[in-house]
C-alpha positions in Angstrom: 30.8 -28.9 -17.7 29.6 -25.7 -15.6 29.0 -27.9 -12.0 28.2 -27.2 -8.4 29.0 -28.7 -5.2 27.0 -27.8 -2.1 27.5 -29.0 1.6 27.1 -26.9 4.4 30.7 -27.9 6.1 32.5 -27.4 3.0 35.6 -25.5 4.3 34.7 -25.2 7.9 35.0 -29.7 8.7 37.5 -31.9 7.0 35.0 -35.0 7.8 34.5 -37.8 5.3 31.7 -35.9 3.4 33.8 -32.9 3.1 37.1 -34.5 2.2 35.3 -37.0 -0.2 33.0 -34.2 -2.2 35.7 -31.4 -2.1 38.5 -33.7 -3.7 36.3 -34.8 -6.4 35.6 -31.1 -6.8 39.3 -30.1 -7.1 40.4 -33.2 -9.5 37.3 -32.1 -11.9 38.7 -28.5 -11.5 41.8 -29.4 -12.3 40.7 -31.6 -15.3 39.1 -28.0 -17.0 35.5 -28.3 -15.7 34.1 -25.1 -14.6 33.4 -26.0 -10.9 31.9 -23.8 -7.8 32.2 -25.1 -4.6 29.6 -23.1 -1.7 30.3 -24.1 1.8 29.8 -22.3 5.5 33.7 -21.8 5.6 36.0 -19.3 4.8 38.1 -19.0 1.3 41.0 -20.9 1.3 44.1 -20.6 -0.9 45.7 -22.1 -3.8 42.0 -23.9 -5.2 41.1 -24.7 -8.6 37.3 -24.3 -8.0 35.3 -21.2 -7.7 34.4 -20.9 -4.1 31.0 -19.2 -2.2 31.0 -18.3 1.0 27.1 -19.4 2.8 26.8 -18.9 6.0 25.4 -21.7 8.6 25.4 -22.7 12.1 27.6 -25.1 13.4 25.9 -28.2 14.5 27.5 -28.2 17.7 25.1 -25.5 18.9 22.1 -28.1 18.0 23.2 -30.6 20.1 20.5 -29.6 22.8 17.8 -29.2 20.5 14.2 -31.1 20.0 14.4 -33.5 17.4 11.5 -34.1 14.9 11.2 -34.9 11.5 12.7 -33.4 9.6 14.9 -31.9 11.8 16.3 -35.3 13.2 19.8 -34.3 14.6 21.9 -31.9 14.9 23.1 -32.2 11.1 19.4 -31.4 9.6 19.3 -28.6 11.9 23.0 -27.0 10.6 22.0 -28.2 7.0 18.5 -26.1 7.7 20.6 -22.9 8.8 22.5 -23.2 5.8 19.5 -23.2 3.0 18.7 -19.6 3.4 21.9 -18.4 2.3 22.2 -21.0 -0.7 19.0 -19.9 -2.0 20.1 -16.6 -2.0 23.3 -17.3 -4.1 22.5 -20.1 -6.0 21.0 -19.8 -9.5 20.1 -22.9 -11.1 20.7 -21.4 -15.1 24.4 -21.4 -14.4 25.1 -25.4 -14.0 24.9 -28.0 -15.9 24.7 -30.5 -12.7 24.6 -29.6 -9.2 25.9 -32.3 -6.0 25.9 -32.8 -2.8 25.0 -35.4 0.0 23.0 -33.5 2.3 19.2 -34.1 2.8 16.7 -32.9 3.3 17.5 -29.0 3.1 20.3 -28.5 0.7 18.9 -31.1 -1.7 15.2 -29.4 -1.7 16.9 -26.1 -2.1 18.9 -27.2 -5.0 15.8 -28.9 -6.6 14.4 -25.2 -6.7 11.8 -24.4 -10.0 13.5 -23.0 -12.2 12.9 -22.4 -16.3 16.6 -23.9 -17.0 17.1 -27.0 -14.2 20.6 -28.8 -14.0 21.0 -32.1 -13.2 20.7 -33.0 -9.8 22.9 -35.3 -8.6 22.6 -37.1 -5.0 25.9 -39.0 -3.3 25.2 -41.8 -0.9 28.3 -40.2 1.1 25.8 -40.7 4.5 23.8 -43.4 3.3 21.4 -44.5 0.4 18.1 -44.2 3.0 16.5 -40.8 1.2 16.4 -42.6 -2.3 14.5 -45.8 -1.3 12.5 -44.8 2.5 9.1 -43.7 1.6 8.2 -42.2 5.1 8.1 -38.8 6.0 10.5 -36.2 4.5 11.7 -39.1 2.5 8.8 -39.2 -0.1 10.4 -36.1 -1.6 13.4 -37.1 -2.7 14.2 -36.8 -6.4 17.6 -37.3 -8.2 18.9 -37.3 -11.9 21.9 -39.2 -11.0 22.6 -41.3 -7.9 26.5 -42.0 -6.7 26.7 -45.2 -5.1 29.3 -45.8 -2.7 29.5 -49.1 -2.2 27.6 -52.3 -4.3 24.9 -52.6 -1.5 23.7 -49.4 -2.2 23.8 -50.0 -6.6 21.7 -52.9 -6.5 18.7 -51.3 -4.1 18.6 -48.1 -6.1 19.7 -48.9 -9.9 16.4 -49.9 -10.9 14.7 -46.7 -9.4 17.2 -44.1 -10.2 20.0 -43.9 -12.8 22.8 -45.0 -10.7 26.8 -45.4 -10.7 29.1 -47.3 -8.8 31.9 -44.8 -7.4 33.7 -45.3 -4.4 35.7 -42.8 -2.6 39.5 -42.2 -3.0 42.5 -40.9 -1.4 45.0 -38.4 -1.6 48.2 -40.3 -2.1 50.4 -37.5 -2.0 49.5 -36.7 1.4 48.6 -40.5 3.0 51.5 -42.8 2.4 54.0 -45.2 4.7 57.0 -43.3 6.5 57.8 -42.3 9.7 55.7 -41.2 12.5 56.0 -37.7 14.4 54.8 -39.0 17.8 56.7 -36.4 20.1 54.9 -33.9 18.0 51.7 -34.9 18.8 52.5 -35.9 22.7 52.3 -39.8 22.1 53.9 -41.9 24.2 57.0 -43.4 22.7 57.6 -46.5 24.7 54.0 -48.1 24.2 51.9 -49.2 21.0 49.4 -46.9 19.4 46.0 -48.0 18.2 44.4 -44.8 16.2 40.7 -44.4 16.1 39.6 -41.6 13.5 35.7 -41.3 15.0 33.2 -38.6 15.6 31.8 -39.5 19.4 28.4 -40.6 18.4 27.0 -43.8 18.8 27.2 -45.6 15.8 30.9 -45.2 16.2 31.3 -47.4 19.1 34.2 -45.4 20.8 33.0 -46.6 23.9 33.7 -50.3 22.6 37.4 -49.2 21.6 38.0 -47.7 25.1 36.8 -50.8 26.7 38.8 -53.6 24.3 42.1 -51.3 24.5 41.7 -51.8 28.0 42.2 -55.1 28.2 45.3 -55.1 26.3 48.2 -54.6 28.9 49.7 -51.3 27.5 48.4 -50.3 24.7 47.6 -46.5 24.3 44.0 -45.7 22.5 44.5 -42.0 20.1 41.0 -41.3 19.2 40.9 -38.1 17.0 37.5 -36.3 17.0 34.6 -35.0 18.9 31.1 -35.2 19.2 28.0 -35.4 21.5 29.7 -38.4 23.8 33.0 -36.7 24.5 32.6 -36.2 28.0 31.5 -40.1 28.5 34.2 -41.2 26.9 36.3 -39.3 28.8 35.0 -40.5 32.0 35.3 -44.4 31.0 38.8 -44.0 29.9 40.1 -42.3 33.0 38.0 -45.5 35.4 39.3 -48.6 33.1 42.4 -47.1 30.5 43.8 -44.2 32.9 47.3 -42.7 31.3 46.7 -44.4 28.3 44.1 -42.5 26.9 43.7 -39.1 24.3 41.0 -37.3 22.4 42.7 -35.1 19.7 40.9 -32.6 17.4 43.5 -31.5 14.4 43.4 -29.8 11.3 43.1 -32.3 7.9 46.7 -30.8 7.4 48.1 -33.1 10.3 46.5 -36.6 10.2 48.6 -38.0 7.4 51.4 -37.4 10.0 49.0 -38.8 12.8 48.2 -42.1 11.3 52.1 -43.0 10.7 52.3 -42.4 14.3 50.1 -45.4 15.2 50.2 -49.0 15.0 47.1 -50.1 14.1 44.0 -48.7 13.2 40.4 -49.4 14.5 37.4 -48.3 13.2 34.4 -50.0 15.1 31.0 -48.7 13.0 28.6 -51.7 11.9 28.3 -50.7 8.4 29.7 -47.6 7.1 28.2 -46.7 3.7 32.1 -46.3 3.1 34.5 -44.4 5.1 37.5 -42.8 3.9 39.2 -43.4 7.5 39.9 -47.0 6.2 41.4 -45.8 2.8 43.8 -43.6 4.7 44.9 -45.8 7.1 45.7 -48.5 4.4 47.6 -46.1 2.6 49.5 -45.0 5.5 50.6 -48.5 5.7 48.3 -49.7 9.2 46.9 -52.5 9.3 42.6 -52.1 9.5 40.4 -53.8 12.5 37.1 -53.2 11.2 34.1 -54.9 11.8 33.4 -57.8 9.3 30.7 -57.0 6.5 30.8 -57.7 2.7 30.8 -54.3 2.0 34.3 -53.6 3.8 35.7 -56.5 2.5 34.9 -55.3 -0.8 36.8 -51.9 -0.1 40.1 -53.6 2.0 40.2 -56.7 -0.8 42.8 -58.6 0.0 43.3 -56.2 3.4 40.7 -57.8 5.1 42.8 -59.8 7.7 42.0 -58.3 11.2 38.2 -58.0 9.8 36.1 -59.6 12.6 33.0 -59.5 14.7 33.6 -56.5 16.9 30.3 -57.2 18.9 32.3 -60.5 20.5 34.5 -58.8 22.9 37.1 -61.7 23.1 37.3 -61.5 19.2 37.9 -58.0 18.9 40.6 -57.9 21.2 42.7 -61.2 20.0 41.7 -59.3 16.3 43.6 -55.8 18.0 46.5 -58.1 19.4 47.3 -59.8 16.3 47.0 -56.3 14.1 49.3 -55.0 16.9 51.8 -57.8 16.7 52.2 -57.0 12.6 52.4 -53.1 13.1 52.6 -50.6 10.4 54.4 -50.6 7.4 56.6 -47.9 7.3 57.9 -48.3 3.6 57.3 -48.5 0.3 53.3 -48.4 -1.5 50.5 -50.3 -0.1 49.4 -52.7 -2.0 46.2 -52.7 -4.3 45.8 -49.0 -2.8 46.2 -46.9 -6.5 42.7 -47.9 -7.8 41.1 -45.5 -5.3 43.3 -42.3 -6.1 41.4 -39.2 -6.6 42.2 -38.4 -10.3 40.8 -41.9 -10.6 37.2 -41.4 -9.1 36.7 -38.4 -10.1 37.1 -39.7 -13.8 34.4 -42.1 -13.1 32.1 -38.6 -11.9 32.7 -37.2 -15.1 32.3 -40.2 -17.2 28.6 -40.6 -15.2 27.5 -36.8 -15.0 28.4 -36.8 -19.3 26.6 -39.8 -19.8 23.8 -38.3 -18.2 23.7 -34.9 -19.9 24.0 -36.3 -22.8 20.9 -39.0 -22.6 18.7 -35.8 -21.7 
């Protein structure tokens, strides 16, 4: 199969999108599909795929700007810079399917007329919302194939789009138990570590992990990421956790490393449509605090003990305390963790995308 992936961060961020749509790029690669990845990045080495450079603004710089639909944050206006540049260098002809997860921009660009059209394929990697909202920019949404992260997601859409259940994976190679590299990284070595792996936006209730850390007696909070609420964060941590605070940005390269630093992990989002952070940290052998939902349970299985309701302060932290008092496996596999490898998903693409091609 001749397929393309398109997402404006592609090789610039190694955020969940990126990570999640890039390795099922590479495993289909690798498995002899004929696969183009175009990104806002630069080349990198050593790839499978066939990669194009399309240039886009970071959506840093749109942080100050007006937002209106369909420019609603600073994403749609980075996924807007980059459509000028795909439409220049994509040619529909030349795939059989094309993918991403970026709407509105990327996925109207993709849907371009054309006298040969490939599949087009829409991942719920950010949420299933363009493929059942019927306001606004939402009433254009069209897809030949929807990937469906999690079973919410299947049973809204499966009767109005063909749909497939496929979760995201994991790179076992690179996330696995062993020791941590805390002196590398400038982590206190006397104290316990909880990990946070958030952007600093809202939804992702750093705030919330800043103020339950604090009221642990000396636990240190890692948060790695950035975003919009930086500065806040910043501020709140030096008034109630002071010394026992850090924001980290690092390169995809290091966070297997960072996780086996830590203790525990905490990811504090209501409902994530999946989140790759908590497929890591279970294969890096920490135990998850997460907030309870169905569809988290249904990723973690029979990880789901430090699950709770992270909106009831005094929960949350007795929840941290207890994950603390376990700590981190440092040896040996995590259990139940293989079903999510990458070769393994991106089987389950293949096996979807073929079916599909072959009922046209």
């Amino acid at each position: 199969m001749k397929l393309l992936f398109a997402l404006p961060g592609f090789h610039r961020f190694d955020r969940g999108a990126e990570v999640a749509l890039l390795s099922v790029a590479t495993e289909l690669a690798r498995g002899g599909d004929a696969v183009t990845v175009m990104g806002s990045g630069e080349p990198r080495e050593g790839l499978p795929y066939t990669y194009r450079r399309v240039g886009a603004v970071r959506r840093e710089r749109f942080e100050a700007f007006p937002f209106f639909p369909p420019l609603r944050s600073e994403t749609a206006w980075e996924d807007a810079s980059f459509v000028p540049g795909l439409l220049a260098a994509y040619r529909p002809g030349d795939f059989d399917a094309v993918i991403t997860c970026s709407f509105p921009f990327t996925h109207w660009a993709l849907g371009r007329p054309a006298s040969k059209r490939p599949l087009r394929l829409f991942v719920t990697q950010n949420g299933d919302w363009p493929a059942y909202a019927t306001n606004s920019e939402y009433r254009s949404f069209r897809c030949d194939g929807l990937v469906c992260t999690n079973p919410d997601y299947l049973e809204r859409n499966r009767f109005k789009w063909p749909s497939a259940l496929i979760p995201n994976g994991v790179d076992l190679e690179r996330f696995h138990t062993g020791e941590g590299e805390r002196a590398r990284f400038g982590l206190p070595l006397d104290r316990p570590i909880v990990l946070m792996v958030s952007a600093h936006i809202a939804t992702k209730r750093v705030l919330d992990g800043i103020r339950a850390v604090a009221q642990l007696e000396d636990a240190h909070l890692v948060v790695a990421g950035d975003g919009p609420l930086r500065d806040e964060a910043a501020a709140l941590a030096a008034e109630i956790l002071p010394g026992r605070y850090q924001r980290v940005s690092l390169p995809a390269t290091e966070m297997p490393a960072l996780y086996r630093s830590a203790d525990i992990f905490l990811h504090l989002s209501l409902l994530e449509s999946f989140g790759n952070v908590f497929l890591e940290a279970w294969a890096s052998g920490l135990p998850v605090v997460g907030h309870d939902s169905e569809r988290l349970r249904w990723i973690l299985g029979e990880n789901s003990a430090y699950l709770c309701n992270t909106e009831q302060s005094e929960a949350l932290v007795e929840t941290i305390r207890r994950a603390l008092a376990q700590g981190r496996r440092t040896e040996g596999v995590a259990s139940g963790i293989e079903r999510f490898g990458w070769p393994t998903i991106a089987a389950q693409y293949r096996e979807f995308i073929s079916a599909l091609l072959a009922r046209r």
